[in-house]
C-alpha positions as CSV (number, residue, x, y, z in Angstrom):
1,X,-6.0,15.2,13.9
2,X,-5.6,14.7,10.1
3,X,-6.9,11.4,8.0
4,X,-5.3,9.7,5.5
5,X,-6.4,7.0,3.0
6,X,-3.9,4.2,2.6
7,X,-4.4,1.7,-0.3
8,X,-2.6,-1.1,-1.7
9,X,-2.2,-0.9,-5.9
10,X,-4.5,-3.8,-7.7
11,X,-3.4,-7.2,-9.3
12,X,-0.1,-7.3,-11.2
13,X,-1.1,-11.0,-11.9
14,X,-3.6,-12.6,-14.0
15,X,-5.9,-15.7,-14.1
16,X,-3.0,-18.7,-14.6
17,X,0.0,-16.3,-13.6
18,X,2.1,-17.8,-11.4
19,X,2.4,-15.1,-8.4
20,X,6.1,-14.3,-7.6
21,X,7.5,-11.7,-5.2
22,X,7.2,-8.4,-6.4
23,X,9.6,-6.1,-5.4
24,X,11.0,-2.0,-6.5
25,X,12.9,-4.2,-9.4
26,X,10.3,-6.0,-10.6
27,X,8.3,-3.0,-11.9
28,X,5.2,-5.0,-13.1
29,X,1.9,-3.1,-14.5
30,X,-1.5,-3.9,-13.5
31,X,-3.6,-6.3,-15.0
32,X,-7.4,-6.5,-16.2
33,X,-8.3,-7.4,-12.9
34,X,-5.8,-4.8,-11.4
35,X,-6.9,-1.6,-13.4
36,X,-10.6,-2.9,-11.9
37,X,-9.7,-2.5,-8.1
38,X,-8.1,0.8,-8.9
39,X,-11.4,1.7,-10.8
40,X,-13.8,0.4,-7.8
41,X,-12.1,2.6,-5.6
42,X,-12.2,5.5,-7.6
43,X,-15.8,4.9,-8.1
44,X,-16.8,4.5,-4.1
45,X,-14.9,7.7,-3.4
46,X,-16.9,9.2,-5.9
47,X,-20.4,8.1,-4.8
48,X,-19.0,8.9,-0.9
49,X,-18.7,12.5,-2.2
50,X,-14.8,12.6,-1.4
51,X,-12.5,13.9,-4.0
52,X,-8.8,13.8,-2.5
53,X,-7.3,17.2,-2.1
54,X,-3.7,15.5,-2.7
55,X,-3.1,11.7,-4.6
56,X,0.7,10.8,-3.6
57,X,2.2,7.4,-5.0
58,X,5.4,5.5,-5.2
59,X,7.1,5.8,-8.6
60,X,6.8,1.7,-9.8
61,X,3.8,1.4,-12.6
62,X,1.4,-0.4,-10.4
63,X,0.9,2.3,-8.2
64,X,1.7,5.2,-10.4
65,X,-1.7,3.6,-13.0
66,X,-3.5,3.3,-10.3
67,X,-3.4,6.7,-9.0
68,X,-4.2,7.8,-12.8
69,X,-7.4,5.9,-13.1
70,X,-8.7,7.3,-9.2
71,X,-7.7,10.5,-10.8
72,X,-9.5,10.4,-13.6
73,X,-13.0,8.7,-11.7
74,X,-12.6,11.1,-8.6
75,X,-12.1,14.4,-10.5
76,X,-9.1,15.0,-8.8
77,X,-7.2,17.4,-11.3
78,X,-3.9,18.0,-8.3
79,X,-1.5,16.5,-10.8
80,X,0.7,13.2,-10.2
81,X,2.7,13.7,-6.8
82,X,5.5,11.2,-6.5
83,X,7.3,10.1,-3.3
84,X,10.1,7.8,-3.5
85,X,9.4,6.9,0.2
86,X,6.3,4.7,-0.9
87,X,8.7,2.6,-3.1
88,X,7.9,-1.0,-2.4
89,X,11.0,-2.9,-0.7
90,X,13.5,-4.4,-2.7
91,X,13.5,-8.2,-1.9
92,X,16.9,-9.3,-3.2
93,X,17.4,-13.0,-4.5
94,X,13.6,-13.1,-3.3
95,X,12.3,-10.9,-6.0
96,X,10.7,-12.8,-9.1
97,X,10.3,-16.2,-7.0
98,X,7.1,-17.9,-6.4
99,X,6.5,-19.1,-2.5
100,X,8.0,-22.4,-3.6
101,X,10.7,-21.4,-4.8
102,X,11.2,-19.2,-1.7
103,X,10.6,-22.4,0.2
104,X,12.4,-24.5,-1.4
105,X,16.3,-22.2,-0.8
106,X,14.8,-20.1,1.8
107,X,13.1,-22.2,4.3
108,X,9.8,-22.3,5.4
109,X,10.4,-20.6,8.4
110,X,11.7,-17.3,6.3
111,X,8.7,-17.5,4.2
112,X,6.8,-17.4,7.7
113,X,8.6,-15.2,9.5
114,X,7.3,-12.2,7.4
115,X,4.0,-13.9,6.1
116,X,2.7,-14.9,9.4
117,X,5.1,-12.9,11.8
118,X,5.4,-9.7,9.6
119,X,9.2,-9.3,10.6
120,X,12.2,-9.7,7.9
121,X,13.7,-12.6,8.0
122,X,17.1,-12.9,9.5
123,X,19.5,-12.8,6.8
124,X,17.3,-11.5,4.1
125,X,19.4,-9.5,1.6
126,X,16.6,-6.6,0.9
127,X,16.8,-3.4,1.2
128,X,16.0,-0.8,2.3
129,X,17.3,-1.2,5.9
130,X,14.6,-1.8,8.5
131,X,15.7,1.6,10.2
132,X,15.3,3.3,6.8
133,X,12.0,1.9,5.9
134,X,10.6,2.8,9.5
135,X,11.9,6.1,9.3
136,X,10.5,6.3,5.7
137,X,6.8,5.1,6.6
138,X,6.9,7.8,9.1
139,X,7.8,10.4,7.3
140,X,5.7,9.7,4.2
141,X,2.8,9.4,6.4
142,X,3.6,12.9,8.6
143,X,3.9,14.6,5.4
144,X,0.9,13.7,3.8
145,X,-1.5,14.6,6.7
146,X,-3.5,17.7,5.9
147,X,-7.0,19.5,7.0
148,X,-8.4,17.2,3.9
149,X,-8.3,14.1,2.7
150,X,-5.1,12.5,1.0
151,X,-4.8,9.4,-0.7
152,X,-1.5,7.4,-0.7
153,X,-1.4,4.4,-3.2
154,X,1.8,1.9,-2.2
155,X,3.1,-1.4,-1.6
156,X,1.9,-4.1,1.0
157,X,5.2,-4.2,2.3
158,X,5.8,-0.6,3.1
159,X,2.2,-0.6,4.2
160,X,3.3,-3.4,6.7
161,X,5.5,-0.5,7.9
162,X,3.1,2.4,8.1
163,X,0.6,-0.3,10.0
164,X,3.5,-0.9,12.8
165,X,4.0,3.2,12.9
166,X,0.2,3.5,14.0
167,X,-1.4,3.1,17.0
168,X,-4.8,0.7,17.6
169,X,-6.6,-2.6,17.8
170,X,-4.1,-5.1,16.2
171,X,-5.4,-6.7,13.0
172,X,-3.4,-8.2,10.1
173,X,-0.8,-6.1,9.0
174,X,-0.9,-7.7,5.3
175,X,-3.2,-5.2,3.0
176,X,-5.2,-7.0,0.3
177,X,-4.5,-5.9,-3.4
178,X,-6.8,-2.9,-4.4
179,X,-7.7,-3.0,0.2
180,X,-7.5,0.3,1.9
181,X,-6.6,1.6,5.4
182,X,-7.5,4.6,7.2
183,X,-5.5,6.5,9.9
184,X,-5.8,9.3,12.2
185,X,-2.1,11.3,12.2
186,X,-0.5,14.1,14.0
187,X,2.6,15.7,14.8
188,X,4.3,12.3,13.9
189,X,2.1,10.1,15.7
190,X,-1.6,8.2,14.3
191,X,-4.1,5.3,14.9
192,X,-5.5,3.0,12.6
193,X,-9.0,3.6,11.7
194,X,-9.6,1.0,10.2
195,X,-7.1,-1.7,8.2
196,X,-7.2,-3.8,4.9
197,X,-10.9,-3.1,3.9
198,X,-12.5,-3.7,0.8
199,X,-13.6,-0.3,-1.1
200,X,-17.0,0.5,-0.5
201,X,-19.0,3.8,-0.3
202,X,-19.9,3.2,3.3
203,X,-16.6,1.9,4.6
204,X,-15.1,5.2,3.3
205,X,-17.8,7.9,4.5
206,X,-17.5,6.4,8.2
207,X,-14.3,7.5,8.2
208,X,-13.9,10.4,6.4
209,X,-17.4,12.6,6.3
C-alpha cells in the first residue's frame, strides 16, 4: 500500500489576533509564526532524509506558501501541483466570525456539534455538500497515492474528511496548525498511521523509511 503525508497549513493569526473562521473566502496568508510551522516541517523531512516525490495543495494562500517554503527546504524541484479538491470548506455566514460570535447567533450546540462532534451542523449554510466533500477527500487522497512519498498540504476541515475516509484507532479528527497525518492507501481504501502529530524527524522516519 502507498503512504501519504497529510498536513494542516501554519497560523493565519498572530499574537493579539482575534481567531475567526477561516474558510475558501477568507483567503488569509500565513503569519510569522505560520511561515515557521511550514519551515519546521520542511526542515524534519529534510534531516529524516525524505524529499517528496509530488507536493499537492489547495489553491487558497495558506497552503499554496506553505508548500513553497517545504519546497524550497526539502529540495523538492516537482513544481507547484494544485488540486481544487483540497480547498477548505466554505462556511457561509460562519466565515470571518470569532467562536462568540458564532455562539452568540448560532448556538452553542452548532459550535459543538462540529468542534466536539466533527459533524456539520444541521442547517449550516456551507458548502460544499457533505456528499461532495466526502467524495472529494476520497478522491484527492486515491490520487495522490504513489510508490513514494507525497505530501498534501490542506485545510482542517477537509482533513476532518480524509480522517473519516480512513480506517484505524479513533483519535481527534481536528489536525493542529502546521500538525501532520500519515495514511496507508490503496485502491480507494487506507488507515491512519498516525493523526495530528507535531513535525519531528522521528515521528516522520517511523512512518515513512
Amino acid at each position: 500500500m502507498s503512504r501519504i503525508l497529510l498536513a494542516r497549513h501554519g497560523n493565519t493569526f498572530g499574537p493579539g489576533d482575534t481567531p475567526v473562521w477561516v474558510g475558501a473566502r477568507e483567503d488569509l496568508p500565513l503569519v510569522e509564526s505560520g511561515e515557521a510551522q511550514a519551515r519546521a516541517l520542511g526542515e524534519a523531512l529534510a534531516e529524516a532524509g525524505l524529499t517528496p516525490s509530488r507536493i499537492i495543495c489547495g489553491p487558497l494562500k495558506r497552503t499554496r506558501r506553505a508548500a513553497e517554503i517545504i519546497a524550497q527546504l526539502t529540495g523538492y524541484s516537482g513544481g507547484e501541483m494544485i488540486d481544487e479538491r483540497l480547498k477548505e470548506i466554505d462556511y457561509g455566514s460562519w466565515g470571518g466570525k470569532s467562536n462568540d460570535q458564532i455562539i452568540a447567533e448560532f448556538g452553542q450546540e452548532a459550535l459543538d456539534c462540529w468542534d466536539k462532534q466533527h459533524r456539520r451542523p444541521p442547517g449550516a449554510d456551507w458548502s460544499p455538500s457533505e456528499a461532495e466533500l466526502e467524495a472529494n477527500a476520497l478522491a484527492a487522497m486515491t490520487d495522490a497515492a504513489s510508490e513514494d512519498l507525497t505530501l498534501v498540504i490542506t485545510s482542517n476541515g477537509v482533513l476532518r474528511y480524509m480522517y473519516a475516509a480512513l480506517n484505524g484507532p479513533e483519535a481527534a479528527a481536528k489536525v493542529k496548525t502546521g500538525h501532520v497525518c500519515a495514511a496507508r492507501f490503496d485502491g480507494g481504501t487506507g488507515e491512519r498511521l498516525f493523526w495530528n502529530g507535531k513535525p519531528g524527524t522521528d515521528l516522520l522516519r517511523r512512518a515513512f523509511s
